[in-house]
LUMTORLO-222142 format. One record per residue (C-alpha): x, y, z; residue in three letters; residue number from 1; chain. Coordinates in steps of 0.1 Angstrom, whole numbers, plus 5000, padded with zeros to 4 digits. Layout:
BEGIN
east->X | north->Y | up->Z | resn->ALA | resi->NUM | chain->A .
...
END
This chain:
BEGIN
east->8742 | north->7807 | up->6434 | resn->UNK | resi->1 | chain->A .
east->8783 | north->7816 | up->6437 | resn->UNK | resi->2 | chain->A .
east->8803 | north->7811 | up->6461 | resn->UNK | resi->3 | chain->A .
east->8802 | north->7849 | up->6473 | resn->UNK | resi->4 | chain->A .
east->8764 | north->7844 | up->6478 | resn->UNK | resi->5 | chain->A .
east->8772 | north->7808 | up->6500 | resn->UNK | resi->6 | chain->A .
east->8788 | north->7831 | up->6520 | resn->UNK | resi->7 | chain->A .
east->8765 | north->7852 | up->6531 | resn->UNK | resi->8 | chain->A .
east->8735 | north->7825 | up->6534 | resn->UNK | resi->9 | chain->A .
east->8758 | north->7809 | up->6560 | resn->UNK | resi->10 | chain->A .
east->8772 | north->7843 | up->6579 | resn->UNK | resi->11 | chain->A .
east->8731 | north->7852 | up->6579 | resn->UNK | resi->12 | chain->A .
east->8723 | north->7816 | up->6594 | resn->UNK | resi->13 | chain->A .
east->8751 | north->7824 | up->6622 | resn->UNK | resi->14 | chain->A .
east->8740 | north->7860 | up->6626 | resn->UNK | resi->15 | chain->A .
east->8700 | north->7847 | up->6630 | resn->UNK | resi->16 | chain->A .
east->8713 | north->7818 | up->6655 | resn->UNK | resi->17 | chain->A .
east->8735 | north->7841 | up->6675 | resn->UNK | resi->18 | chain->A .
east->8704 | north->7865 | up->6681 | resn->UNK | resi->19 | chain->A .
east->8681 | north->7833 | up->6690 | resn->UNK | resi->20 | chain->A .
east->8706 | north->7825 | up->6716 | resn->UNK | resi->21 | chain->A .
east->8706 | north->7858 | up->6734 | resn->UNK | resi->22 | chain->A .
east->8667 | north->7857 | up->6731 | resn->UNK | resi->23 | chain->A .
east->8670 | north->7826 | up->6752 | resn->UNK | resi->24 | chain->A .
east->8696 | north->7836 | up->6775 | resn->UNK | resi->25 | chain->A .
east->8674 | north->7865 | up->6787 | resn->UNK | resi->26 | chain->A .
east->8645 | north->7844 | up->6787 | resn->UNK | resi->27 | chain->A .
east->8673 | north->7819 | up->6814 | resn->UNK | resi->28 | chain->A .
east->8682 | north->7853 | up->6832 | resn->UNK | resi->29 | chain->A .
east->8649 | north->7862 | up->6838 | resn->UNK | resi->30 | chain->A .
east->8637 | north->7826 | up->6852 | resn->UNK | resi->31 | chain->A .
east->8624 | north->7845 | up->6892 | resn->UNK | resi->32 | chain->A .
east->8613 | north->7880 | up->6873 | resn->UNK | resi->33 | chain->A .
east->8578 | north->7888 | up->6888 | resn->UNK | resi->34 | chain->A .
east->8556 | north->7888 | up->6856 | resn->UNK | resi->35 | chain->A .
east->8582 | north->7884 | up->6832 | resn->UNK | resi->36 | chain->A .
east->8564 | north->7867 | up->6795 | resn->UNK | resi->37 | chain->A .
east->8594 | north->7845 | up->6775 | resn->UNK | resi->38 | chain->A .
east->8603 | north->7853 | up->6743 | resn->UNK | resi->39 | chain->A .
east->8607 | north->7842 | up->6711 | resn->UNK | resi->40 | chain->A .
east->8626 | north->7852 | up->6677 | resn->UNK | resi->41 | chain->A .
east->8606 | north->7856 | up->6646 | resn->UNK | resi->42 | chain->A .
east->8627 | north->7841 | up->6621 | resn->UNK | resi->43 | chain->A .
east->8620 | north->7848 | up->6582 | resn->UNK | resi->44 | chain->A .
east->8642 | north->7849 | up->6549 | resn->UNK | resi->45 | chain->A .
east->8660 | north->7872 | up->6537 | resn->UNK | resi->46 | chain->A .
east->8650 | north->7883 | up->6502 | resn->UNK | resi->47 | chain->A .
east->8650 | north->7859 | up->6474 | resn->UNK | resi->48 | chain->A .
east->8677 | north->7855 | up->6441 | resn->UNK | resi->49 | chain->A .
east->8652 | north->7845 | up->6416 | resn->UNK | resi->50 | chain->A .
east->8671 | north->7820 | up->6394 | resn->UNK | resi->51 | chain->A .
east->8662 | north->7826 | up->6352 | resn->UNK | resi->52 | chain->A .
east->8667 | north->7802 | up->6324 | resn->UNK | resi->53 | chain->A .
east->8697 | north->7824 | up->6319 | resn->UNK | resi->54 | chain->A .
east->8716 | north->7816 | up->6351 | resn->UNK | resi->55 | chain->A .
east->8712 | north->7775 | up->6352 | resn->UNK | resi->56 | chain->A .
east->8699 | north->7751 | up->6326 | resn->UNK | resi->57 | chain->A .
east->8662 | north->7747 | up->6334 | resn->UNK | resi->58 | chain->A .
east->8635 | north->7719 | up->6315 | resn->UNK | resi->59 | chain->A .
east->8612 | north->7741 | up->6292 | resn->UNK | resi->60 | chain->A .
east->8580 | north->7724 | up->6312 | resn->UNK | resi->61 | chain->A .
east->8597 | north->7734 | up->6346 | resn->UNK | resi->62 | chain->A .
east->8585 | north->7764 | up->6364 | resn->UNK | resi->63 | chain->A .
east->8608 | north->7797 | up->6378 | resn->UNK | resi->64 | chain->A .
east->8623 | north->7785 | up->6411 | resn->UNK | resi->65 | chain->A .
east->8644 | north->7806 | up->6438 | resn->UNK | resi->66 | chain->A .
east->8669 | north->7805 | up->6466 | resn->UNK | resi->67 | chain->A .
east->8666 | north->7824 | up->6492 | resn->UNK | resi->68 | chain->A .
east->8694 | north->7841 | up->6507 | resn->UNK | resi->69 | chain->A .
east->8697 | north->7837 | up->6545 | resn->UNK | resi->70 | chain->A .
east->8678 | north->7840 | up->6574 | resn->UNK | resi->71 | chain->A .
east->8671 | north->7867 | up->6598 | resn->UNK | resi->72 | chain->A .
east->8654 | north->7869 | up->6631 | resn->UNK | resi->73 | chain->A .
east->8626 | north->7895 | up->6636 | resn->UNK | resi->74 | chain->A .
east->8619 | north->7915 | up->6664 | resn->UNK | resi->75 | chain->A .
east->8606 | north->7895 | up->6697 | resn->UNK | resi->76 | chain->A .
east->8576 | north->7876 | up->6700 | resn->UNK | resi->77 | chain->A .
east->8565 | north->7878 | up->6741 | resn->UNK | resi->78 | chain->A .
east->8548 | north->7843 | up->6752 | resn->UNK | resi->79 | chain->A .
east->8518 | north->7858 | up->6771 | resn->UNK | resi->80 | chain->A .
east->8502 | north->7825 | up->6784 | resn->UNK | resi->81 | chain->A .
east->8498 | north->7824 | up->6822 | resn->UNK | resi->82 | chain->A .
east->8524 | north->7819 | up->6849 | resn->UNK | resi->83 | chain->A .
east->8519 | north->7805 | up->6880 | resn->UNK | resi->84 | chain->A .
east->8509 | north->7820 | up->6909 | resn->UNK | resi->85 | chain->A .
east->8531 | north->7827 | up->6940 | resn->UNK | resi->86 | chain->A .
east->8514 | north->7839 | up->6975 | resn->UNK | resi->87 | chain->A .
east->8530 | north->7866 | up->6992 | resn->UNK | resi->88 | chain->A .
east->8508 | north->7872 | up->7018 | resn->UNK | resi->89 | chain->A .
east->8506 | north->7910 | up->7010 | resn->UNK | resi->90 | chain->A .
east->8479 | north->7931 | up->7007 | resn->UNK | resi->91 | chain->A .
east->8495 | north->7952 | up->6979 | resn->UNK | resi->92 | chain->A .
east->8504 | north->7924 | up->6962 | resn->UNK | resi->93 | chain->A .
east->8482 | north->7915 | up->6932 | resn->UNK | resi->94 | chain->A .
east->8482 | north->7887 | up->6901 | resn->UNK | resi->95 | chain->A .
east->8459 | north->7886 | up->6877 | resn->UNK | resi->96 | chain->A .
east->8443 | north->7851 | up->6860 | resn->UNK | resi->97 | chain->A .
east->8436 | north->7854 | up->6826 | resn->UNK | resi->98 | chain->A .
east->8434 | north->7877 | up->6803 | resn->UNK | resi->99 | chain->A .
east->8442 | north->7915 | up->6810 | resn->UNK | resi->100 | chain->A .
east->8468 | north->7939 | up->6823 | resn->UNK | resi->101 | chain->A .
east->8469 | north->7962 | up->6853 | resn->UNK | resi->102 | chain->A .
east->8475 | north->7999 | up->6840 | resn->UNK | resi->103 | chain->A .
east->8503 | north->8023 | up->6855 | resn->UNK | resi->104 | chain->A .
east->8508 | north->8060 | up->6844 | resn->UNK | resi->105 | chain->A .
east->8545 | north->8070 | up->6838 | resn->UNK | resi->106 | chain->A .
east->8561 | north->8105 | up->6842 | resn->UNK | resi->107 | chain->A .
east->8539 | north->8117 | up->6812 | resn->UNK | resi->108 | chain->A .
east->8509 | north->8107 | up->6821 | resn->UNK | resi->109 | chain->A .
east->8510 | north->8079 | up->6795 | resn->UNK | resi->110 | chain->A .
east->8495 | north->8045 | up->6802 | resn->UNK | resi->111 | chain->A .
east->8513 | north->8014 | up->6802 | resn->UNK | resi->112 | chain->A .
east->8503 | north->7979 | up->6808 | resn->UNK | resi->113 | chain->A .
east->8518 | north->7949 | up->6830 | resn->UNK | resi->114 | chain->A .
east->8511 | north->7921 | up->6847 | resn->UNK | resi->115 | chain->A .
east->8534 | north->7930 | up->6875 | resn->UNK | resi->116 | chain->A .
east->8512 | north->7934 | up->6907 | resn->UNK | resi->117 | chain->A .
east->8538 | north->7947 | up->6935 | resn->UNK | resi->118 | chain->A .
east->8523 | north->7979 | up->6943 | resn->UNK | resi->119 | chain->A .
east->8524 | north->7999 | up->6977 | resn->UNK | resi->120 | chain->A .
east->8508 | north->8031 | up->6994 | resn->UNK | resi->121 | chain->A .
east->8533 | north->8060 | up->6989 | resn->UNK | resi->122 | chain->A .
east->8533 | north->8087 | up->7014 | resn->UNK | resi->123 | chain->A .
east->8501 | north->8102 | up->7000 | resn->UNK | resi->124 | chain->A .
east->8482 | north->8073 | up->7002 | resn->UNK | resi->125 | chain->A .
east->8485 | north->8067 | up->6966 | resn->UNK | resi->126 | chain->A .
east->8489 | north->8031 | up->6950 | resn->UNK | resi->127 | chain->A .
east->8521 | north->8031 | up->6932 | resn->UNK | resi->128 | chain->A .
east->8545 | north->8004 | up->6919 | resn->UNK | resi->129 | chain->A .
east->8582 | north->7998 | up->6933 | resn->UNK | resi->130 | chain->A .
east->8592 | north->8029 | up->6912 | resn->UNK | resi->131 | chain->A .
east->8567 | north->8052 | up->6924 | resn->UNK | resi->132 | chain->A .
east->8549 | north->8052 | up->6893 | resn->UNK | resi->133 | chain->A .
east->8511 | north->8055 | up->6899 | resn->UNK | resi->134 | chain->A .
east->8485 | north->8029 | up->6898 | resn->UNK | resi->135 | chain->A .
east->8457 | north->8032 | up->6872 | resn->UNK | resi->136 | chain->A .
east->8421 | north->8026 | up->6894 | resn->UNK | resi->137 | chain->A .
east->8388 | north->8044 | up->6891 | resn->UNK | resi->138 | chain->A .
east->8381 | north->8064 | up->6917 | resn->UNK | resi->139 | chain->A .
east->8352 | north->8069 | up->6940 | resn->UNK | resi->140 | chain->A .
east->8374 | north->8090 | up->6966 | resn->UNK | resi->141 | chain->A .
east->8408 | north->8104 | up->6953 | resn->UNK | resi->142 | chain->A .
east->8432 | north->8081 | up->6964 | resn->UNK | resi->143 | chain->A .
east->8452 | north->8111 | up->6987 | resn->UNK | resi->144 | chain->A .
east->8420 | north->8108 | up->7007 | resn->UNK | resi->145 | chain->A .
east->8413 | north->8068 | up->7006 | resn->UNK | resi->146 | chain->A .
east->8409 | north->8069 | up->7046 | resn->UNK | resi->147 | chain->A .
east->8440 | north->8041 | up->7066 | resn->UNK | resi->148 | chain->A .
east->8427 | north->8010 | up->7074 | resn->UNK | resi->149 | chain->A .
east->8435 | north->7975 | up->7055 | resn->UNK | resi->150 | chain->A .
east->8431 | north->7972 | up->7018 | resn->UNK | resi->151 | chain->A .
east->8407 | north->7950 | up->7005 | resn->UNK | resi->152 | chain->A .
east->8405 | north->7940 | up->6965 | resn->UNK | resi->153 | chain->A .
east->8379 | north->7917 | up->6950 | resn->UNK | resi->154 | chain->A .
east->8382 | north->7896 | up->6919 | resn->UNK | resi->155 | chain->A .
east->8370 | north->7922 | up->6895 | resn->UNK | resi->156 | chain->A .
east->8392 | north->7949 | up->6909 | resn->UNK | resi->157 | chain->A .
east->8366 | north->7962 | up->6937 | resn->UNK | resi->158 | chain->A .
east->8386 | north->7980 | up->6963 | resn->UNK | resi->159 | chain->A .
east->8373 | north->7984 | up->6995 | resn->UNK | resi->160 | chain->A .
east->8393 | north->7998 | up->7028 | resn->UNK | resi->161 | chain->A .
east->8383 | north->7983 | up->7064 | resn->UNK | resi->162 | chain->A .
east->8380 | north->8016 | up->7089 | resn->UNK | resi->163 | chain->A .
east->8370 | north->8013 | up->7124 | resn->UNK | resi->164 | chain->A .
east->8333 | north->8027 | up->7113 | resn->UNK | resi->165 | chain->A .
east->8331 | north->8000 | up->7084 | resn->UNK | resi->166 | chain->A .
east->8340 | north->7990 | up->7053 | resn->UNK | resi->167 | chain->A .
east->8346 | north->8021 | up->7026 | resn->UNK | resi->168 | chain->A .
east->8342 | north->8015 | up->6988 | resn->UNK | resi->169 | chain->A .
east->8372 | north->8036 | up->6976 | resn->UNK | resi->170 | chain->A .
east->8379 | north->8024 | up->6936 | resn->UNK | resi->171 | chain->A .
east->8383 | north->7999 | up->6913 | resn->UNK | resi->172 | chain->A .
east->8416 | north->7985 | up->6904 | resn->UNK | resi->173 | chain->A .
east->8414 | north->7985 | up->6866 | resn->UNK | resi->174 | chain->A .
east->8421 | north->7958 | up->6844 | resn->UNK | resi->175 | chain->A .
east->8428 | north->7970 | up->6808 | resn->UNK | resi->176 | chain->A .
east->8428 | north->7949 | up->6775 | resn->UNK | resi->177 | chain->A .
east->8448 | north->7958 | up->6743 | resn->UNK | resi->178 | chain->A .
east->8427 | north->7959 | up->6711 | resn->UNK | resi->179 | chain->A .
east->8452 | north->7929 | up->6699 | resn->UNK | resi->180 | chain->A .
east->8486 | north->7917 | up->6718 | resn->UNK | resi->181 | chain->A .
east->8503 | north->7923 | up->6688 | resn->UNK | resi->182 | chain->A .
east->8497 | north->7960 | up->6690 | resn->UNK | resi->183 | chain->A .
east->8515 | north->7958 | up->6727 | resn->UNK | resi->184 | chain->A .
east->8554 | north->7968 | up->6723 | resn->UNK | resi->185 | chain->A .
east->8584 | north->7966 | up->6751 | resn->UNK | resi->186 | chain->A .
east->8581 | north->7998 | up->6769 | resn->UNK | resi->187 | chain->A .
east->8611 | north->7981 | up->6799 | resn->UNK | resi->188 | chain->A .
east->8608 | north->7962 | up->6831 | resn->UNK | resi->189 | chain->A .
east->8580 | north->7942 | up->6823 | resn->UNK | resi->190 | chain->A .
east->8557 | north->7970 | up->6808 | resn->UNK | resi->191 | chain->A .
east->8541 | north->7971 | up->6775 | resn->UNK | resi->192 | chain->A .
east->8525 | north->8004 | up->6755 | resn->UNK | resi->193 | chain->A .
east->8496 | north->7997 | up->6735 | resn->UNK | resi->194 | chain->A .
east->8505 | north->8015 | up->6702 | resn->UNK | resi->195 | chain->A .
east->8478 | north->8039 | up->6691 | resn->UNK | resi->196 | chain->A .
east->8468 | north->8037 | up->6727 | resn->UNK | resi->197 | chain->A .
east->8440 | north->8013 | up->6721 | resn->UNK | resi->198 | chain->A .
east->8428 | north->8002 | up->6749 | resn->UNK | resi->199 | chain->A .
east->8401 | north->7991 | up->6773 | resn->UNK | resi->200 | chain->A .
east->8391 | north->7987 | up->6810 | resn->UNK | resi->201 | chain->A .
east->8375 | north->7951 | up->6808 | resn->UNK | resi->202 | chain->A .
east->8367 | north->7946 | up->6847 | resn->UNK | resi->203 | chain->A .
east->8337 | north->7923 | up->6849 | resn->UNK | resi->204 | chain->A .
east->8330 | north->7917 | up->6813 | resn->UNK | resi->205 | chain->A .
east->8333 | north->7880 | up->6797 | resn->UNK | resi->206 | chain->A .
east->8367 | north->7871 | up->6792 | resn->UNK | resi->207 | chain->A .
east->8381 | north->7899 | up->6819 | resn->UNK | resi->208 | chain->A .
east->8409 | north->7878 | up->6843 | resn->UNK | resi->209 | chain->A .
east->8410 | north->7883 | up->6879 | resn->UNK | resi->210 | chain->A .
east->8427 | north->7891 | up->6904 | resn->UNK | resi->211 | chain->A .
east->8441 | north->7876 | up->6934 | resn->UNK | resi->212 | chain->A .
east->8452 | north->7896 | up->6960 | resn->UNK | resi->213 | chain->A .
east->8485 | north->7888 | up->6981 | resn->UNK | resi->214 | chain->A .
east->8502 | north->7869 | up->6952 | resn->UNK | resi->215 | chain->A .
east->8521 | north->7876 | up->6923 | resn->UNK | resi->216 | chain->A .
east->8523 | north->7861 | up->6891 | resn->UNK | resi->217 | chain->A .
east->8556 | north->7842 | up->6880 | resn->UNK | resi->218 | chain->A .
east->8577 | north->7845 | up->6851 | resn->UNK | resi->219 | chain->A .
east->8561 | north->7821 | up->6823 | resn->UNK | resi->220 | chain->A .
east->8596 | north->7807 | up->6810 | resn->UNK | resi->221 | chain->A .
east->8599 | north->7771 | up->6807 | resn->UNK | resi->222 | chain->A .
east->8635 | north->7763 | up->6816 | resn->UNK | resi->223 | chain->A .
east->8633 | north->7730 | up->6803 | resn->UNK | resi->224 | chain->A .
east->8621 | north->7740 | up->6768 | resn->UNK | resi->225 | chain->A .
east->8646 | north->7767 | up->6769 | resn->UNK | resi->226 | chain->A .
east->8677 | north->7743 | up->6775 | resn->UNK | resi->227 | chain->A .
east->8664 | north->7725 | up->6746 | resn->UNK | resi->228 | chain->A .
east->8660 | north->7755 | up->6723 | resn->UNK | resi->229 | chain->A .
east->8696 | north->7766 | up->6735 | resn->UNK | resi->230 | chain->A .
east->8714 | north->7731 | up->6726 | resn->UNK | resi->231 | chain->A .
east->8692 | north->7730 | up->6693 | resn->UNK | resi->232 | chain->A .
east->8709 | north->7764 | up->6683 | resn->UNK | resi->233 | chain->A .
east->8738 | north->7760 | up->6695 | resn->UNK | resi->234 | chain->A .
east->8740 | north->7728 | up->6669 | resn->UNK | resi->235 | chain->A .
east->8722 | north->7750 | up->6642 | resn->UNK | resi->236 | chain->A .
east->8752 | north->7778 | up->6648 | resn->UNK | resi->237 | chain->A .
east->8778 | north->7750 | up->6647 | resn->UNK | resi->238 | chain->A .
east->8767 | north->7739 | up->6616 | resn->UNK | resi->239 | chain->A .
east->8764 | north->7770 | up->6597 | resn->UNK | resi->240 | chain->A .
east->8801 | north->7776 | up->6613 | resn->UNK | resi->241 | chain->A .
east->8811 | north->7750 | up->6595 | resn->UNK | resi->242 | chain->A .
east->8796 | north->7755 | up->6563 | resn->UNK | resi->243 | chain->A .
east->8812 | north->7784 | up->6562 | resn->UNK | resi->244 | chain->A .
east->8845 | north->7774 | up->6572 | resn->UNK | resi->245 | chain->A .
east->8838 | north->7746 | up->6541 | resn->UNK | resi->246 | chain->A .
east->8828 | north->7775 | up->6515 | resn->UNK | resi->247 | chain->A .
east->8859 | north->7794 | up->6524 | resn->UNK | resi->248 | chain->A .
east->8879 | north->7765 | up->6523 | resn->UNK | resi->249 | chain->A .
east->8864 | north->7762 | up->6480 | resn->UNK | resi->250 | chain->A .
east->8867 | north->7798 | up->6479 | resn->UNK | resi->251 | chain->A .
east->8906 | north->7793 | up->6484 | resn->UNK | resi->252 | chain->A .
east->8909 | north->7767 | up->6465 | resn->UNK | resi->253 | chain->A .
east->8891 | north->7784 | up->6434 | resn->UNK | resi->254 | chain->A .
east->8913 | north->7815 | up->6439 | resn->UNK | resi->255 | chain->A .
east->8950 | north->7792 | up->6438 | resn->UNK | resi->256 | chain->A .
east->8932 | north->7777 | up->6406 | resn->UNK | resi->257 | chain->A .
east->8933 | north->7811 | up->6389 | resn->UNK | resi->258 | chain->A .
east->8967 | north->7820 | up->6399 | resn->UNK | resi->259 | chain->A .
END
C-alpha cells in the first residue's frame, strides 16, 4: 500500500467516526422523545486492494492476502427493544408492550407504523395523532359517529365508549407487524414505512404486544452506553487524526527527498 492509499484509509476512518458521532448525538438529543428507538451505524470496509506476487515479495506456499481500504458507516440500524413505560393518566394516551406498531394513515392514504401512542379526538370525533394524521382502527361504527362518552381500550386494541345507556363496542385499535424490521425504513418523527407494504394486523395472535392505555412508551436510548460510545469514538477519531497528520508528515518528507 503507498502513501496516497494511507491517506485515504485514515480520511475514511475519520469520515466513518465523524458519522458515528452524529448517530450518537441524535441518539443524546432525543433522550425524552415519546417512542424514539436509538440508533446505531453499520460500519463495513470499503472495497479491498488485492495485493499480487507482483506488488510485495510473497513465500510461494503463502496464500493471496488483501488490505482493505477504509471504513465506512452504512445507513442506520434503529434499536427496537422496549422502552419503558411512563403513565400519563390520559385516555388517548397509548404504549404498546412487545412486539408491534400502531398504524397511522398520512395525507396519501399510505400506512405508516410507530410506536408513538399520543393520539386525540379531532373535531369529528376521529382518533388522530398530534398532527392530525388519522389513526388506523377497525371499525364497527365509523369513527365520525363513535357516540361521546369516555374511551375505553383493552389489551388487544378493543375499544369500547362508556354512554349514559352502556357501554358501546366501537373498533379495534390495530396493532400491525412488519413482515421483518429490516424491511421498516425512516419515514420522520418517529414513523417507519414498511417497504413493499408488507404488513399485518396481529391483535390477539401469539407474539402480538399490548397495549396500555394512559401511558406512553419512552425513548429506548441508554445514556450511559451512549457516553461511552461517544468517548470511544472520539479516541478512534483522534487517532486516525493523527495517523494522518503522521502519513502527511512522510509524505513531505518523501517529496523534499526528491527535490
Amino acid at each position: 500500500m503507498n502513501i496516497q492509499s494511507l491517506l485515504q484509509v485514515n480520511k475514511a476512518g475519520m469520515n466513518g467516526n465523524q458519522n458515528n458521532l452524529d448517530i450518537i448525538a441524535n441518539n443524546l438529543a432525543n433522550l425524552t422523545t415519546t417512542g424514539f428507538k436509538a440508533k446505531s451505524g453499520a460500519f463495513g470496509a470499503t472495497l479491498n486492494n488485492q495485493i499480487n506476487n507482483q506488488e510485495v515479495p510473497l513465500a510461494a506456499t503463502s496464500n493471496q492476502m488483501a488490505l482493505n481500504t477504509g471504513l465506512i458507516v452504512g445507513s442506520d440500524i434503529d434499536d427496537f427493544r422496549q422502552g419503558g413505560l411512563q403513565t400519563t393518566g390520559q385516555k388517548t394516551d397509548f404504549a404498546l408492550q412487545g412486539n408491534g406498531f400502531f398504524g397511522v394513515r398520512d395525507a396519501n392514504n399510505q400506512l405508516l407504523l410507530t410506536r408513538v401512542g399520543d393520539f386525540k379526538r379531532d373535531a369529528q370525533g376521529t382518533l388522530v395523532t398530534d398532527t392530525g394524521l388519522h389513526v388506523a382502527t377497525t371499525d364497527r361504527i365509523p369513527q365520525n359517529q363513535w357516540p361521546q362518552g369516555e374511551m375505553a381500550v383493552s389489551a388487544n386494541g378493543d375499544i369500547t365508549i362508556q354512554t349514559p345507556q352502556g357501554s358501546v363496542a366501537v373498533g379495534q385499535l390495530n396493532i400491525y407487524q412488519p413482515r421483518s424490521l429490516n424491511d421498516l425504513q425512516p419515514a420522520g418523527n418517529t414513523m417507519y414505512q414498511a417497504q413493499g407494504g408488507a404488513v399485518q394486523i396481529i391483535n390477539g395472535t401469539p407474539g402480538a404486544g399490548s397495549i396500555t392505555q394512559g401511558a406512553l412508551e419512552n425513548a429506548n436510548v441508554d445514556m450511559a452506553s451512549q457516553m461511552a460510545d461517544m468517548i470511544s469514538t472520539q479516541r478512534a477519531y483522534q487517532l486516525n487524526a493523527k495517523a494522518l497528520q503522521a502519513t502527511d508528515n512522510i509524505l513531505n518528507v518523501t517529496n523534499n527527498f526528491n527535490q
